[in-house]
C-alpha positions, 0 to 999 in steps of 0.5 A: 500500500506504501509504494502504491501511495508514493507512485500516486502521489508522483503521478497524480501531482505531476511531481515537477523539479526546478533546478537540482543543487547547483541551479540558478543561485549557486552559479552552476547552470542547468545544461542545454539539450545541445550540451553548451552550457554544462557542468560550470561552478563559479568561483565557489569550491564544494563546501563540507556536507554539513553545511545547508543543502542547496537543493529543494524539494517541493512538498510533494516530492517531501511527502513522497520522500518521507514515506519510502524506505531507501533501503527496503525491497522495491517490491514483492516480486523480484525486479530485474535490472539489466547492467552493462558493466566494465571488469577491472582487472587484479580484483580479488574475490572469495574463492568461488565468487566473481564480479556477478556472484559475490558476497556484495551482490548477493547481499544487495539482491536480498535487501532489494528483492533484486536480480542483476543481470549483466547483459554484458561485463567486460574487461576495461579496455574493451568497455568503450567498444561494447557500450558502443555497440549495444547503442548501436544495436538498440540493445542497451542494458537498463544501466551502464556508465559512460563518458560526459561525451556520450551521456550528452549524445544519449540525452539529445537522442532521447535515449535516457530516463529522466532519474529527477523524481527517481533521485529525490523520491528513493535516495538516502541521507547518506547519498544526499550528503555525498552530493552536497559535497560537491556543493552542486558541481556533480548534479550541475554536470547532469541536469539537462534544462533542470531535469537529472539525465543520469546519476554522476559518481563522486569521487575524493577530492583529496587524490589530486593533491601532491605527495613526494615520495622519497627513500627515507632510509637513504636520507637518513644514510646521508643526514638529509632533512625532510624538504619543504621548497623544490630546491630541497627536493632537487637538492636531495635528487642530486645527493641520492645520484651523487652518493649513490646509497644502495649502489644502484642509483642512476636518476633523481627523480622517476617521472613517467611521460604523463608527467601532469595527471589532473586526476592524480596518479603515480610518476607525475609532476604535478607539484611540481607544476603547480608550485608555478601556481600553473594549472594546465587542467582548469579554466581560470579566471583572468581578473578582467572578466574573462576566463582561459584554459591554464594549459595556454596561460603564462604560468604553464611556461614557467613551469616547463622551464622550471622541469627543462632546468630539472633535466638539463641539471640531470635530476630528471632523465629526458627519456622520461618523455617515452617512459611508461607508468610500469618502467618508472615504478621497476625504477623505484622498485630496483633503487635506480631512483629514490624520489617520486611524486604521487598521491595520498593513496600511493602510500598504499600502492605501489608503497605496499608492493614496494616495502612487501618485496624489499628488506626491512631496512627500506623505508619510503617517507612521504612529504606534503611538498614543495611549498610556494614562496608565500608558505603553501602546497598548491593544488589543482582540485579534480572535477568530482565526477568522472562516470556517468551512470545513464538509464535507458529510456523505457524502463520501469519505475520499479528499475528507476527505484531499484538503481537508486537504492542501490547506490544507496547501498553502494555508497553505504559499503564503501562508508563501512567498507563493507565491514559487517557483511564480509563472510571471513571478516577483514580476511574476505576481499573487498573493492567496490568493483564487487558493486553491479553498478560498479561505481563509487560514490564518496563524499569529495571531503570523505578522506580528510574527515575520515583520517582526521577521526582516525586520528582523534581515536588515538588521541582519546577524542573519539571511540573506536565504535564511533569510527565508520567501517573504513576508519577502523580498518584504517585505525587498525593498520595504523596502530599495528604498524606504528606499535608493532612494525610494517611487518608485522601488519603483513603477517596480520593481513595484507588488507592491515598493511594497506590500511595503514598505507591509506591512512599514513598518507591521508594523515600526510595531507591532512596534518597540514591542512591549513597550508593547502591552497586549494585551486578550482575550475571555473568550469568543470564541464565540456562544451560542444566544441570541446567535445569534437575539437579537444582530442586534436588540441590535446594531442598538440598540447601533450606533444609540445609540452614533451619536446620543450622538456625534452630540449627538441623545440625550445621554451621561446616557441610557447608563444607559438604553441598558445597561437596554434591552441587557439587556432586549432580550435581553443579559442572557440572552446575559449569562447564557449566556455566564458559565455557558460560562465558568463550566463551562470553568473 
């Protein structure tokens, strides 16, 4: 009677939306058909999930909201979702389980009354290929994740549902608090003239910011200081190559040819830039009304020379510029090079493999570094949605409820992960590539708030039972190491180890919180332009920046590099970007 109570007070009133978070007030406008005006935040960073919600609900869809259960069955008889889904390759499962039968699916298949039928599950490098495929075919699965690119291109063929009432009637307290986190910039990338076409994922908002990675039982070997500024980091580079600890040492500094990851990653540069206060992956504003790409601003040449300086000193090799991510970690891991820039999780992998496979002696430390002049690590913020989950138009209601409650659920497992649901306790796997709906949901302040109660509990401030799932594996590996000793932590369980990983380099970045500078785009989304023009300015843009580094063009042909951006199609970009903003505003 319940659910026929809430599907007539939808249906009867008509249950219309205005503008989701981001709309109008905040400065995130909605998102035309044609794709011009979408994903823009204005001057605004996402604040912490406690503070007001922006978005409204009408009365009606309160009504309606207050009398489901987020989490109960969607109803009596079993409600099949069809998925396409991607696998992600060194996913361990439960003997016997796998990606569509694991203690994660099953569990959500009771509590739903729920079967999840992958209509196709594939490795990742061929996912692009089978989505295309089924659109193609007319063969779509009722769920599947894609790109910002062919989201836009569902929605103006009329291929998606309409999630808005979906969304607002069925999610949890949980999942909305992960939205406001974005402070609208999430909701903002997917409502099309204010209804929500799809549902984005949320990713942490810490990955981005900079970590270097450096041997610490080589600095102690040699009496070096922790570093601050990028001389200090250089400074180190040179007296690893010059010393020699280990007998092995031939670079300074092991750098891959994706050397700005604007997502953060392994084997960049990315501090290093952006301690230029250059940021090649936002649109900035100028100061005089108008915005630009930081890829063509006069900061981004500072910071290639500043890395040409590096290689023509010898602390970073040239042949960086044709290095694979894998070529620079066996670097690392055969002590040739003693330093690398990575992010907060790297302290888990590859630190984990490195420490697991080397003798005790070895030690990798971890710095927030290099500071700015004005006292600051600066950091290039990430858009906090990278996967679109779009619905295929056509399906039921009871589809539409069954896909939000289980991210509901999805994004509940990951708070705890999974901790009261693992068959053999913390010695059962768990990745949220077990979810059917294989995407994560995590609030873009999760990391910061949850290292920081890690942290209050070994200070006596909060109680280990108070801590989330997360946070006591996360208090459990750090303990054990810090008491007992790494290896001990892999003795315990290898999940102990990367535990503690985790929380060292959260800790990392949050124990010096009040010197982030954080940087945000002023516009987060892709315009239409950006979309059919992007891959050819790209690949120019990537090209020039390797053969500058690699000392075959000089630096002085920045000029050049910023007229062809813009003839190549940036300053059409360009202009589409600042009327978005401009109309936002």
């Amino acid at each position: 009677m319940q659910r026929k109570r809430v599907i007539s007070i939808l249906l009867s009133l008509g249950l219309m939306v205005g503008c989701l978070a981001g709309c109008g007030n905040d400065g995130t406008p909605s998102v035309n058909e044609d794709g011009s005006t979408g994903g823009a935040v204005v001057g605004k960073a996402p604040v912490a999930s406690e503070s007001e919600p922006e978005s409204e609900m009408s009365e009606v869809q309160e009504e309606a909201a207050d009398l489901v259960d987020p989490y109960g069955p969607v109803s009596d008889d079993v409600t099949r979702v069809h998925v396409g889904r991607s696998e992600t390759a060194n996913v361990a499962y439960d003997e016997g389980d796998d990606s569509q039968n694991n203690y994660v699916t099953r569990y959500l298949q009771e509590k739903l009354n729920v079967e999840y039928v992958y209509d196709f599950s594939v490795p990742d490098e061929t996912y692009n290929t089978k989505v295309a495929m089924a659109i193609a075919s007319g063969e779509m699965p009722d769920v599947m994740n894609v790109n910002y690119s062919l989201m836009v291109q569902l929605v103006n063929a009329g291929a998606l549902e309409d999630m808005t009432d979906a969304f607002l009637t069925y999610r949890s307290p949980g999942l909305k608090q992960c939205f406001d986190s974005t402070n609208g910039i999430a909701e903002g990338l997917v409502t099309f003239n204010g209804r929500m076409m799809a549902i984005p994922d949320i990713q942490p908002g810490m990955d981005t910011t900079s970590l270097v990675y450096i041997r610490g039982d080589w600095m102690d070997e040699l009496g070096l200081e922790a570093p601050e500024t990028l001389d200090d980091i250089i400074d180190i580079a040179k007296a690893f190559m010059e010393k020699n600890p280990g007998g092995n040492v031939t670079d300074g500094i092991a750098v891959c040819k994706d050397f700005h990851q604007a997502n953060g990653g392994n084997f960049h540069l990315n501090g290093v830039i952006w301690s230029q206060d250059a940021y090649p992956g936002l649109w900035l504003d100028k100061g005089d009304g108008t915005y630009i790409s930081g890829a063509v601003a006069p900061e981004m040449k500072d910071a290639l020379g500043v890395i040409r300086r590096m290689v023509e000193e010898g602390v970073i090799n040239p042949a960086f510029v044709v290095r694979e991510g894998d070529q620079a970690l066996e670097m690392v891991s055969t002590g040739q090079a003693g330093i690398f820039f990575g992010s907060w999780w790297s302290s888990q992998w590859p630190v984990i493999s490195l420490l697991e496979n080397a003798d005790d002696s070895v030690r990798w430390d971890c710095f927030l570094a290099p500071f700015s002049e004005e006292g600051k690590v600066n950091v290039q913020k990430k858009n906090p949605t990278t996967t679109y989950i779009v619905v295929k138009k056509g399906v039921s209601e009871e589809v539409k409820e069954a896909i939000v409650k289980t991210i509901n659920y999805q994004y509940d497992l990951d708070q705890e992960q999974a901790w009261d649901i693992r068959p053999n306790g913390m010695d059962s796997p768990f990745s949220w590539h077990y979810y059917p709906i294989n995407v994560l949901h995590c609030d873009y302040d999760a990391k910061e708030k949850q290292i920081q109660a890690v942290m209050d509990c070994i200070d006596g401030r909060v109680t280990f039972d108070e801590l989330s799932g997360d946070g006591k594996t996360w208090y459990n590996g750090y303990t054990t190491v810090e008491e007992e000793g790494f290896r001990k932590a892999v003795e315990t369980n290898i999940s102990t180890a990367n535990a503690w990983g985790w929380a060292r380099g959260a800790w990392a970045v949050q124990s010096q919180a009040d010197k982030m500078n954080d940087k945000y785009s002023i516009y987060y989304g892709q315009t239409p332009s950006s979309q059919e023009l992007g891959g050819q300015i790209g690949t120019m843009q990537s090209e020039f920046f390797l053969q500058v580094l690699s000392g075959e063009v000089p630096l002085d042909d920045f000029d050049d590099y910023v007229k062809r951006w813009y003839e190549l199609g940036g300053q059409t970009i360009t202009d589409e970007v600042n009327e978005a903003v401009r109309a936002a505003q």
